[in-house]
C-alpha positions in Angstrom: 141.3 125.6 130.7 140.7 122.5 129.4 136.8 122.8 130.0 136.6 125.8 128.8 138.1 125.1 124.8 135.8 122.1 125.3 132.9 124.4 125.9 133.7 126.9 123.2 134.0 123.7 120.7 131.1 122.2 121.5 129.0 126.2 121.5 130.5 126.4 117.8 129.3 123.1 117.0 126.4 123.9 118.6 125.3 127.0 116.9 126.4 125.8 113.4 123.7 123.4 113.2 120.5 124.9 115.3 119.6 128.0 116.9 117.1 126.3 118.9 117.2 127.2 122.7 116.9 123.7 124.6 119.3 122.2 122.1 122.1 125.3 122.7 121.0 124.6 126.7 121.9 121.0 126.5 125.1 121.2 124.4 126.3 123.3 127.5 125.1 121.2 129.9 126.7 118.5 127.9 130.2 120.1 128.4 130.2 120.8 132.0 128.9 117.3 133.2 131.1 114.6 134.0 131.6 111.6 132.3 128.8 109.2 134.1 125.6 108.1 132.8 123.6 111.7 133.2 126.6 112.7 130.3 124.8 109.7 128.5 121.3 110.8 128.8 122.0 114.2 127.9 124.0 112.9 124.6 120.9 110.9 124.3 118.1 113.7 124.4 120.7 116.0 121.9 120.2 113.0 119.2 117.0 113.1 120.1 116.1 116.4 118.7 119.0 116.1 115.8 116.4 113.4 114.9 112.8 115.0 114.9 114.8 118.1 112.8 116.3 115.7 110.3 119.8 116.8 110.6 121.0 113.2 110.5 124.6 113.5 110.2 125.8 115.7 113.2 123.2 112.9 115.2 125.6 110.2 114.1 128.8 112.4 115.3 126.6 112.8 118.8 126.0 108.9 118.5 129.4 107.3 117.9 131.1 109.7 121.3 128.0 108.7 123.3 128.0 104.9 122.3 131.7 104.4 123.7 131.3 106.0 126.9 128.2 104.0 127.6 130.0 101.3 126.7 133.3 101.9 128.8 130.4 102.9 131.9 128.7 99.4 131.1 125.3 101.6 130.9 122.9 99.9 128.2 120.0 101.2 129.2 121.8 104.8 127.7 123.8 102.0 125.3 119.9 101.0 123.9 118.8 104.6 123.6 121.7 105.2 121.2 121.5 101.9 119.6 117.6 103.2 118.9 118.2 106.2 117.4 121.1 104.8 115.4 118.7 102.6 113.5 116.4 105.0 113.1 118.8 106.7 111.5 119.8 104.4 109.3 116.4 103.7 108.1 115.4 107.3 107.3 118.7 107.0 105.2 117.4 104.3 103.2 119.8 102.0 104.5 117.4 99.0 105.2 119.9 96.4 106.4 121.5 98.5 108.7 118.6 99.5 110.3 117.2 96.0 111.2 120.5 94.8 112.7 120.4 97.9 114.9 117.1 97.6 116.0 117.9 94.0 116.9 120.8 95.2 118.9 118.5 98.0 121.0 116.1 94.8 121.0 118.6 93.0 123.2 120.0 95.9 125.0 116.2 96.7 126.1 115.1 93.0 127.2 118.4 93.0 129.2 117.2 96.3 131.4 113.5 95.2 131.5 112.4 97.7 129.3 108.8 96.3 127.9 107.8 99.6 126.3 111.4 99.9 124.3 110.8 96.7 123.0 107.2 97.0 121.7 108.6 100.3 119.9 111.6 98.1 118.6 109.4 95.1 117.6 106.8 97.6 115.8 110.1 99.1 113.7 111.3 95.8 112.8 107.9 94.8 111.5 107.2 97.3 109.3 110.7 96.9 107.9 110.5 93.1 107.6 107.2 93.4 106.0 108.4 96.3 103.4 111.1 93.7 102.5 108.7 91.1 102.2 109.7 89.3 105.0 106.2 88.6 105.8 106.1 85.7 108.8 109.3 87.8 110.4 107.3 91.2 110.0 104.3 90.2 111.3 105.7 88.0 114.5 107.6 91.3 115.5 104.5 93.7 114.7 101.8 91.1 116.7 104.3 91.0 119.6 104.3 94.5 120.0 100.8 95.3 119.7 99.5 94.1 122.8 102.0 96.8 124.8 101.3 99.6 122.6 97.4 99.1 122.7 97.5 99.3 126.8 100.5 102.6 126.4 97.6 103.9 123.8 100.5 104.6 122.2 98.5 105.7 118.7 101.0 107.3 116.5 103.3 103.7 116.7 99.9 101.9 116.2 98.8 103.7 113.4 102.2 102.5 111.6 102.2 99.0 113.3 98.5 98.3 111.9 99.2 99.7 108.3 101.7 97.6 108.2 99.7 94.3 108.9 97.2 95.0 106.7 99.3 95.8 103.9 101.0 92.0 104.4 98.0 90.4 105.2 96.3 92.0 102.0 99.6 91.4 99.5 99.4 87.6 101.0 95.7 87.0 100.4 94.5 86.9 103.5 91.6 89.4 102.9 89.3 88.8 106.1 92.6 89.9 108.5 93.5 93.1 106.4 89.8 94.2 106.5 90.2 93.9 110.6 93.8 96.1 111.1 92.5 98.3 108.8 89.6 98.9 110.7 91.7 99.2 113.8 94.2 102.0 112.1 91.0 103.5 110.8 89.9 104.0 114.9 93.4 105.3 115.9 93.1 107.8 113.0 90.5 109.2 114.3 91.6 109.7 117.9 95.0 111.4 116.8 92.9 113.4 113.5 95.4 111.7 111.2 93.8 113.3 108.3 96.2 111.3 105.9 96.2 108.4 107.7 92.4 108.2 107.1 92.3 108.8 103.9 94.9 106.4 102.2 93.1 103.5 104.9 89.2 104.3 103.7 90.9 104.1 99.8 92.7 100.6 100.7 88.9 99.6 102.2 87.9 100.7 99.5 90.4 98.6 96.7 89.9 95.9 99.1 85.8 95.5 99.2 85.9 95.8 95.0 87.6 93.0 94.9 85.3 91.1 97.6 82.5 92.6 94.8 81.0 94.2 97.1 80.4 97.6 95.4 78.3 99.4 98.1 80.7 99.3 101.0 83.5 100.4 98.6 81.5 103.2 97.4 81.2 104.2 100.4 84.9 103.8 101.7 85.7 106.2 98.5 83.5 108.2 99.0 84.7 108.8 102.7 88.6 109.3 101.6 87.3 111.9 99.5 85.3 113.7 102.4 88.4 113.8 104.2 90.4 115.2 101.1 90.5 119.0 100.8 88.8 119.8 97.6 91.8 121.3 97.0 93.8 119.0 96.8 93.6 117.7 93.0 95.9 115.0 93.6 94.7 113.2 95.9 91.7 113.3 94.4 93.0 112.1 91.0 94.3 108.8 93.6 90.8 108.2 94.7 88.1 109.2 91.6 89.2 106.1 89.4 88.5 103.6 91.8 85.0 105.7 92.9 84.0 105.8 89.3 85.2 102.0 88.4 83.0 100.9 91.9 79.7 103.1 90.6 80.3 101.5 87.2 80.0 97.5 88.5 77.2 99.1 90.9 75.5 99.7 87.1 75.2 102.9 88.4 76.8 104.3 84.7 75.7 108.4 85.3 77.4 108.9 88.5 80.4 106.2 86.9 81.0 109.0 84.1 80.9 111.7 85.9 83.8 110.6 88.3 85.8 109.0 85.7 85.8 111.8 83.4 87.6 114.3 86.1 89.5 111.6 87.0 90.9 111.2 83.3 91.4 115.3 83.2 93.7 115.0 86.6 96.0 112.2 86.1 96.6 112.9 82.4 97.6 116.5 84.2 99.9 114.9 87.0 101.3 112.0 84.6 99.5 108.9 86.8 99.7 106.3 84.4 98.1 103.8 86.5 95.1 105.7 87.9 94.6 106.6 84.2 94.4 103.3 82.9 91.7 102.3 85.4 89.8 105.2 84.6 90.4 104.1 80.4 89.8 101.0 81.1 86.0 102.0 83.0 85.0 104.1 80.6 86.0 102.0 77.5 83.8 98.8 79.6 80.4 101.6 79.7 81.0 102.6 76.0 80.5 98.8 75.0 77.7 99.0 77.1 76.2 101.3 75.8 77.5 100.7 72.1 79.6 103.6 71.9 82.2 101.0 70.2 85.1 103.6 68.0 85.3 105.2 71.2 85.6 102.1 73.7 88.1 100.9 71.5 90.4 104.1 71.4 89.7 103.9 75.2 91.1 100.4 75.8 94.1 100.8 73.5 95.5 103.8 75.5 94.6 101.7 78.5 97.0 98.6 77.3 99.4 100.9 76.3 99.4 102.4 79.9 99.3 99.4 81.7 102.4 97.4 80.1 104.0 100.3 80.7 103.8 100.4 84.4 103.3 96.4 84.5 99.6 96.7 86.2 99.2 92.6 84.8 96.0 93.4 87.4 94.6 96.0 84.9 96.1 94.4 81.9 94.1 91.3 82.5 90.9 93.6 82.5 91.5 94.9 79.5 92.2 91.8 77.5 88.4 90.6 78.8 86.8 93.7 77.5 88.9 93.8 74.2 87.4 90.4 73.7 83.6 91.4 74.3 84.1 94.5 72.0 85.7 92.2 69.5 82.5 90.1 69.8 80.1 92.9 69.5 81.9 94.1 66.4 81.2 90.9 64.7 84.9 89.8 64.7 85.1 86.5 66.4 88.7 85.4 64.9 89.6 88.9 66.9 87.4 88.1 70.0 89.4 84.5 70.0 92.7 85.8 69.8 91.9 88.1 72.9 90.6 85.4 74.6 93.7 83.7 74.6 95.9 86.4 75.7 93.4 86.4 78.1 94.1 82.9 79.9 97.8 83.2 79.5 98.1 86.3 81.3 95.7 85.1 83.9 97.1 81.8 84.3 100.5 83.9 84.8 98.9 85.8 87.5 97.0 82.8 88.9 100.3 81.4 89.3 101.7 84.8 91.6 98.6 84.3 93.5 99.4 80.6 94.7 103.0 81.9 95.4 101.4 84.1 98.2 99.5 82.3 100.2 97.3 83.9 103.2 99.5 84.2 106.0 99.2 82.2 109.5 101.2 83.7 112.3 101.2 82.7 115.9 102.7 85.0 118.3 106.1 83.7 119.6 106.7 82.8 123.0 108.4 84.8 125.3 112.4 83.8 124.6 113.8 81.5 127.4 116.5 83.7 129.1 118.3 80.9 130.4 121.1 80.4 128.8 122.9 76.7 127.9 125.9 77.7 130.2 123.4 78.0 133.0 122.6 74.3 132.5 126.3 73.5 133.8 126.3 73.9 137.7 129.0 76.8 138.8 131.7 75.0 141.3 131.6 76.9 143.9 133.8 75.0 146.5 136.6 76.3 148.8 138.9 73.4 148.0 139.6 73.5 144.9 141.4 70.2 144.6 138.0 68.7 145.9 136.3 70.8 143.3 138.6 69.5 140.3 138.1 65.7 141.2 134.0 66.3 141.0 134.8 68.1 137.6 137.0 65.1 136.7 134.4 62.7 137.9 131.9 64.7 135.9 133.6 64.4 133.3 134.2 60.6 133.4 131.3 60.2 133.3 130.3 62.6 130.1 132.7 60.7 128.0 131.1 57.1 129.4 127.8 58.4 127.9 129.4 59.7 125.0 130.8 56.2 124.1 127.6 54.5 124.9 125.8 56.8 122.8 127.9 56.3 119.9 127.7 52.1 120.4 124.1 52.3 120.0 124.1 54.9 117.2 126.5 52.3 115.3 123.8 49.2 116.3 120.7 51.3 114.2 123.5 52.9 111.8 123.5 48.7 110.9 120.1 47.9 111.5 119.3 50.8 109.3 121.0 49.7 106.1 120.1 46.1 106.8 116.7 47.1 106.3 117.4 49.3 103.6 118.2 46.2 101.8 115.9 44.8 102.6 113.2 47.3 101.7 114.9 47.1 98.3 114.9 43.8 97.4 110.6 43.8 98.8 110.6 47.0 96.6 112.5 45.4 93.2 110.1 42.2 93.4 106.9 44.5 93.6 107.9 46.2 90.4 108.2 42.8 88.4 104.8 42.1 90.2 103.3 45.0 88.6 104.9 44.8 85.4 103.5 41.5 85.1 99.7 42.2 86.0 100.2 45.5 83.7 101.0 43.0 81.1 97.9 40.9 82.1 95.9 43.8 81.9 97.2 44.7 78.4 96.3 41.4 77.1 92.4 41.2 78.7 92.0 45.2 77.4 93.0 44.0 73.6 90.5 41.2 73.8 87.8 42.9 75.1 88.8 45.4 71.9 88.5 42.6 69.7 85.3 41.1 71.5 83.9 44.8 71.1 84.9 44.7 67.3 83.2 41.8 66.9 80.1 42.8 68.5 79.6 46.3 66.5 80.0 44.1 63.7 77.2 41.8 64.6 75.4 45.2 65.5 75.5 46.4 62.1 74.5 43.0 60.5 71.5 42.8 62.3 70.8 46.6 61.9 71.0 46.6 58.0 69.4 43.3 57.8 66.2 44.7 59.9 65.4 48.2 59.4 67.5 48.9 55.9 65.9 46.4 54.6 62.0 46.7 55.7 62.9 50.2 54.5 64.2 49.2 50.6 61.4 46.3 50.4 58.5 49.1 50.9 60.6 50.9 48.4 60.8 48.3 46.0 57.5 47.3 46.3 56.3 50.3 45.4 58.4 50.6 42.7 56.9 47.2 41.4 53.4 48.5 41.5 54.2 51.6 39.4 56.5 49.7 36.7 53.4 47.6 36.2 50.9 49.9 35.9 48.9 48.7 39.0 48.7 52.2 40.5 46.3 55.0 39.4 47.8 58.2 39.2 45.0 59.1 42.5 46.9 56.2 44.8 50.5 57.2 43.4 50.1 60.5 45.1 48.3 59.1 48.0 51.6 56.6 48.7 54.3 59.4 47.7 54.1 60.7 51.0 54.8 57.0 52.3 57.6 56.3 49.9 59.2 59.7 51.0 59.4 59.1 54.5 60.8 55.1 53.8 63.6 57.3 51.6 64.4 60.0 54.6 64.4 56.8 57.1 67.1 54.7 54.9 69.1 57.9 54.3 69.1 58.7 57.9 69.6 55.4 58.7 72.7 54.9 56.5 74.0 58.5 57.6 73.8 57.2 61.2 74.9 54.0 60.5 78.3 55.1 58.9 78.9 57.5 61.6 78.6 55.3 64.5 80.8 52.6 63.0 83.3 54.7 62.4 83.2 56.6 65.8 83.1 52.2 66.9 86.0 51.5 64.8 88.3 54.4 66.0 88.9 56.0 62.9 86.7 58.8 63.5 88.5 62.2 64.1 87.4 65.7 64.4 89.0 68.5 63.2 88.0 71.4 65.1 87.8 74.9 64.3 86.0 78.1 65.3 82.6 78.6 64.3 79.3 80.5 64.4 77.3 78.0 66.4 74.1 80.3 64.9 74.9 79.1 61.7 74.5 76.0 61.8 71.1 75.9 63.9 69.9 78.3 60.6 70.9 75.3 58.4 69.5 72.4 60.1 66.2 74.2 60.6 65.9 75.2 57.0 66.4 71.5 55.9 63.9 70.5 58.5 61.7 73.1 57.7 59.2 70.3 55.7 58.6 68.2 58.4 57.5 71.0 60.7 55.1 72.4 58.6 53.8 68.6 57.8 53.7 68.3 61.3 52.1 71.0 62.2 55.2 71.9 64.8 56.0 76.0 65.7 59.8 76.4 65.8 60.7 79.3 68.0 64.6 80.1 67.6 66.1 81.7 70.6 69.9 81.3 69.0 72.5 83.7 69.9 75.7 84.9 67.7 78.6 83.0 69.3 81.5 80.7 68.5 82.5 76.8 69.7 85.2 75.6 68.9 85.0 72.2 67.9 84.4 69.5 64.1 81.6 71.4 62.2 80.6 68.7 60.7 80.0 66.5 63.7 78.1 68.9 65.6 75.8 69.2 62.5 75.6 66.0 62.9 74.4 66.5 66.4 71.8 68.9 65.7 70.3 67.2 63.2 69.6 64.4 65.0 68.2 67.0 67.9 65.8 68.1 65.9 64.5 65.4 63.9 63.9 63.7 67.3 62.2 66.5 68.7 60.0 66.5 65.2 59.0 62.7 65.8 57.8 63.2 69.5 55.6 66.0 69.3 52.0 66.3 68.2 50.2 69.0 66.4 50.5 72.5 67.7 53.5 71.6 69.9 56.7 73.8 70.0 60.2 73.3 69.7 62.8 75.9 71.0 66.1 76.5 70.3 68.8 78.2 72.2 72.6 79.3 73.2 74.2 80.3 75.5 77.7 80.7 77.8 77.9 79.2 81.0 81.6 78.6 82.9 83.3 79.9 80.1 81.9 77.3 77.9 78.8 76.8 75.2 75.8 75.5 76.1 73.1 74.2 73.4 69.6 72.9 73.5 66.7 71.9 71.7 63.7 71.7 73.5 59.9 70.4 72.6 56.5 70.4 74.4 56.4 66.7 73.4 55.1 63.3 74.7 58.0 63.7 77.3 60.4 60.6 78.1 60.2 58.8 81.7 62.9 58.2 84.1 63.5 54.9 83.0 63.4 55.1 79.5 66.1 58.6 79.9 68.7 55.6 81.3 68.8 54.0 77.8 69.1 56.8 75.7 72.9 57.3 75.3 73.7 54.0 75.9 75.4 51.5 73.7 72.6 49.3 72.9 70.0 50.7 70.2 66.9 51.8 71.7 63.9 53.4 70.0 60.6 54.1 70.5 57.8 55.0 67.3 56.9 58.5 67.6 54.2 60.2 67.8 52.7 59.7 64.0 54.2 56.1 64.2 57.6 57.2 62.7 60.1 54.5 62.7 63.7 55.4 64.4 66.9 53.7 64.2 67.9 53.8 67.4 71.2 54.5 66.8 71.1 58.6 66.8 70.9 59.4 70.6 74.2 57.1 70.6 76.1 58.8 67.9 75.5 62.1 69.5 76.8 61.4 73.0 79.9 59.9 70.8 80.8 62.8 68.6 80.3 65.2 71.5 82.0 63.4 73.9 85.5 63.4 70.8 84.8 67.1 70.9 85.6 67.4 74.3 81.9 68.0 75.5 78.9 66.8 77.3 75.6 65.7 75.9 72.3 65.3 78.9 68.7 65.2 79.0 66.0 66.4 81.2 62.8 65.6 80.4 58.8 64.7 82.0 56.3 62.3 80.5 52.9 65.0 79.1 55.8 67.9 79.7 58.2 67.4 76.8 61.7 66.8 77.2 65.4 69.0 76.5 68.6 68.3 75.2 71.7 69.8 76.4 74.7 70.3 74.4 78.1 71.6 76.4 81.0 72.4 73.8 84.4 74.8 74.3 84.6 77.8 73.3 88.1 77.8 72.6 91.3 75.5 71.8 92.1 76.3 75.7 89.0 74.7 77.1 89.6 71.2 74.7 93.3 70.6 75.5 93.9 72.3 79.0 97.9 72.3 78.2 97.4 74.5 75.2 98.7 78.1 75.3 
């Protein structure tokens, strides 16, 4: 009698939930066996399929009977079954936590019956929940241990998971090279089980993953494969894949094909609401309409593309579109602009830069096997048949113990002492170094200040010995000439045959004195630029016009190669700079030789030259140039120098946070290099 309400409880429960045959066949079974193991298994395979038809809740009423009678028959291997489904259970729940302490549980339960298979399954769960959780090293020690069981079971389904999940860490930690590889594997496993899905979402990651390894062929053709396995229609995945197809076309410079993709891709996610697919796809199109100078309609591009990505927080996309604002900016004429998006530029990349170093590629080694042995076991069992004999070898056992014990803690105390003994020691070494130190700093301080005032001392000697030398050869041919006219010793024939003369003595004391100041200022400290952003094309316009003369007397082509771009840096000094470039370049070349000028941007910074087809400079001679020491050579038409311009250029460059170099060849003709930042980021690094 009692059987039978049991039955008719169990058909009602039964039927309430499923109509399907094998279940209603084992919920009888169920009732009529007796309460051993086989009641287990059969409790077991009822979860089983309460599982695969989602109907979670009546599995856990099946799970909590079944768990306590496999515990009261001591049966774990039915115990780990339960435990199994329990935390797979809980995870399709959403309840995370719960699910990894029960799939440690059926973890245990399995190694204790042996069951290698069981526990590659377990390990594979626990990694991809470790790894969603971002728990990377413990997500990809339990997915690595299980993959070498699963691979010989060809168990495809649980590799397919078990690889995702790898290269999903591997690629979130940086470690590029290792996602490529289990991607590659999940791709194969696809394709045996014709996992349609599967291959589609693992050709897209290929494909995210080789754009960013710039190397726009192979994700082209990733893409292009998701989308071969995509029904055509299917419109959302293809609104997933099309931005990414058209962005890797576009940086292939393929721009047709580019606009083609992108422009159904913007049609499909504006449809379905994808924000971030739609800001890749703005962001693409707005970087072709700069290129191809289509700039009101790049720039309503990129603006809805911001927009899109602070909303979703793509930084990734974000960053992109701060660069491209900054070229349009640029093209437009509107440097101040371009400037300001340059800077929001390098503080959101140094944010992300910052992420990046956070997440460093990930370096696993597969655990050892655990040591079953267990600390009691290192304790030998007494196994005797007297005990009183047994209890005096535990007493003399532990006699000895606690005479170790003691001993132990004797010579623990001995280096307890000897360790802060030399403690104070170390100190008291430490405390005398320290006065050591301060003292030779002190030393140091004293020789630095008199080597200042020695070179003091020496740029005024310099300076003596400059004006009293060339300033003055220059003012005596002056004044001489002025003497011959006053007195009327000059016809009016040899008065313009000598202007030319009295010119060039004029333009060598001017340049002389402008140098002159510079240097000693830049000698005595008190020379400090104020920088700013400018045109660096403007300034090359107004140095040439001013030298303009001296070409034509020379007989010199100029041939300007300048670009529009901006430096930041002291005006003033750098016309200072070029000046001195190109009046050098003037006074080495002969007749009919050329002097080129030029910009442009390498590493993020400004790079300006002046170049000539000159007399050249050899190696030897290229060591003096920037030195401290004047050195000068006559030029080509015997022009006198100062030797004090090469000097002041390497000095003001250098305050401007730049570099000044030279490469030249004796007959070949020699050019001058100017680096310079573009930006107040690039002269004080801790500026934001």
């Amino acid at each position: 009698m009692k059987r039978l309400l049991v039955l008719i409880f169990l058909l009602s429960f039964a039927f309430g939930f499923s109509q399907d045959e094998e279940l209603e066949s084992l919920t009888i079974q169920l009732a009529y066996q007796d309460p051993d193991s086989s009641k287990v298994n059969t409790s077991v395979s009822i979860i089983k399929l309460l599982f695969e038809s989602k109907d979670y809740n009546k599995a856990l009423k099946f799970v909590q009977q079944s768990e306590k009678l496999a515990k009261e028959l001591k049966y774990n291997k039915g115990l780990a079954e339960i435990t199994y489904y329990k935390a797979k259970i809980h995870n399709q729940e959403g309840n995370t936590a719960k699910a990894i302490n029960e799939f440690k549980n059926a973890k245990t339960l399995y190694t204790s019956v042996r069951d290698t298979l069981s526990v590659a399954k377990v390990n594979s769960n626990l990694g991809i929940l470790e790894i969603e959780k971002g728990n990377y090293k413990d997500g990809l020690s339990h997915a690595l241990s299980a993959i070498k069981e699963l691979e010989k079971r060809e168990l495809f389904d649980e590799l397919s998971k078990n690889y995702e999940s790898l290269a999903n860490a591997y690629q979130t930690s940086g470690n590029i090279e290792k996602a490529i590889t289990y991607n590659l594997k999940k791709l194969d496993v696809d394709n045996r089980i014709n996992n349609t899905k599967g291959l589609i979402s693992t050709n897209k990651n290929l494909g995210d993953i080789y754009i960013k390894k710039q190397n726009y062929n192979q994700a082209i053709s990733y893409y292009e494969s998701a989308l071969g396995y995509a029904n055509p229609n299917e419109e959302k995945l293809r609104a997933n894949i099309l931005p990414y197809l058209g962005k890797a076309y576009l940086m292939d410079k393929d721009y047709s094909t580019s606009t083609k993709y992108l422009a159904e891709s913007v049609n499909l996610n504006r449809r379905f609401e994808n924000k971030i697919e739609l800001s890749v796809a703005l962001n693409s199109l707005g970087e072709i309409n700069i290129e191809q100078k289509r700039l009101k309609t790049a720039e309503a591009q990129l603006q809805e593309a911001a927009n899109l990505s602070r909303v979703t927080n793509n930084d990734e996309e974000l960053l992109r579109n701060y660069k491209l604002m900054q070229t349009l900016e640029s093209d437009k004429g509107n440097f101040e602009g371009a400037y300001t998006w340059q800077k929001e530029y390098y503080k959101l990349k140094e944010k992300l830069d910052q992420e990046k170093a956070k997440n460093n590629p990930i370096v696993v080694i597969e655990p050892a096997e655990e040591d079953a042995a267990n600390i009691e076991n290192l304790i030998p069992t007494i196994t005797s048949e007297d005990d009183l004999v047994s209890k005096k070898k535990l007493d003399k056992f532990k006699l000895i113990f606690y005479a170790l014990l003691a001993a132990f803690a004797i010579v623990l105390t001995f280096f307890v002492l000897f360790y802060l003994k030399r403690n104070n020691r170390l100190k008291y070494t430490r405390e005398l170094e320290a006065k050591n130190k301060k003292i030779e700093l002190q030393n140091e301080a004293i020789l630095e200040q008199s080597k200042h005032l020695e070179n003091i001392n020496k740029v005024k000697d310099k300076l003596f010995s400059i004006v009293s030398h060339d300033l003055k050869d220059s003012l005596t041919s002056t004044k001489g000439f002025i003497d011959l006219l006053k007195e009327g010793q000059l016809t009016q024939d040899e008065f313009h045959s000598l202007l030319p003369e009295l010119s060039e003595n004029a333009n060598n004391a001017s340049l002389l004195l402008f140098n002159l100041l510079n240097w000693s200022k830049s000698q005595m400290q008190s020379l400090e630029p104020k920088p700013s952003l400018f045109d660096i094309k403007e300034v090359f316009i107004e140095k040439t016009k001013l030298m303009d003369q001296k070409f034509e007397a020379k007989g010199v082509k100029l041939v300007d190669n300048t670009l529009r771009d901006f430096v930041y840096a002291d005006r003033s000094m750098i016309e200072i700079v070029i000046q001195n470039l190109l009046a050098n370049a003037v006074k080495f070349c002969n007749t009919g030789d050329t002097i080129s000028i030029s910009n442009q941007i390498s590493n993020g910074k400004a790079i300006l030259s002046v170049a000539d087809t000159g007399i050249g400079i050899s190696k030897e001679d290229q060591g003096k140039l920037f030195g401290n020491n004047t050195f000068t050579t006559r030029g080509t038409n015997k022009e006198k120098g100062t030797g004090l311009g090469l000097t002041i250029c390497r000095e003001l460059v250098e305050l401007n946070k730049g570099t000044i170099w030279v490469e030249s060849a004796p007959n070949v003709g020699s050019t001058f290099y100017v680096e310079l930042p573009k930006s107040k980021s690039d002269q004080d690094p801790g500026a934001t």
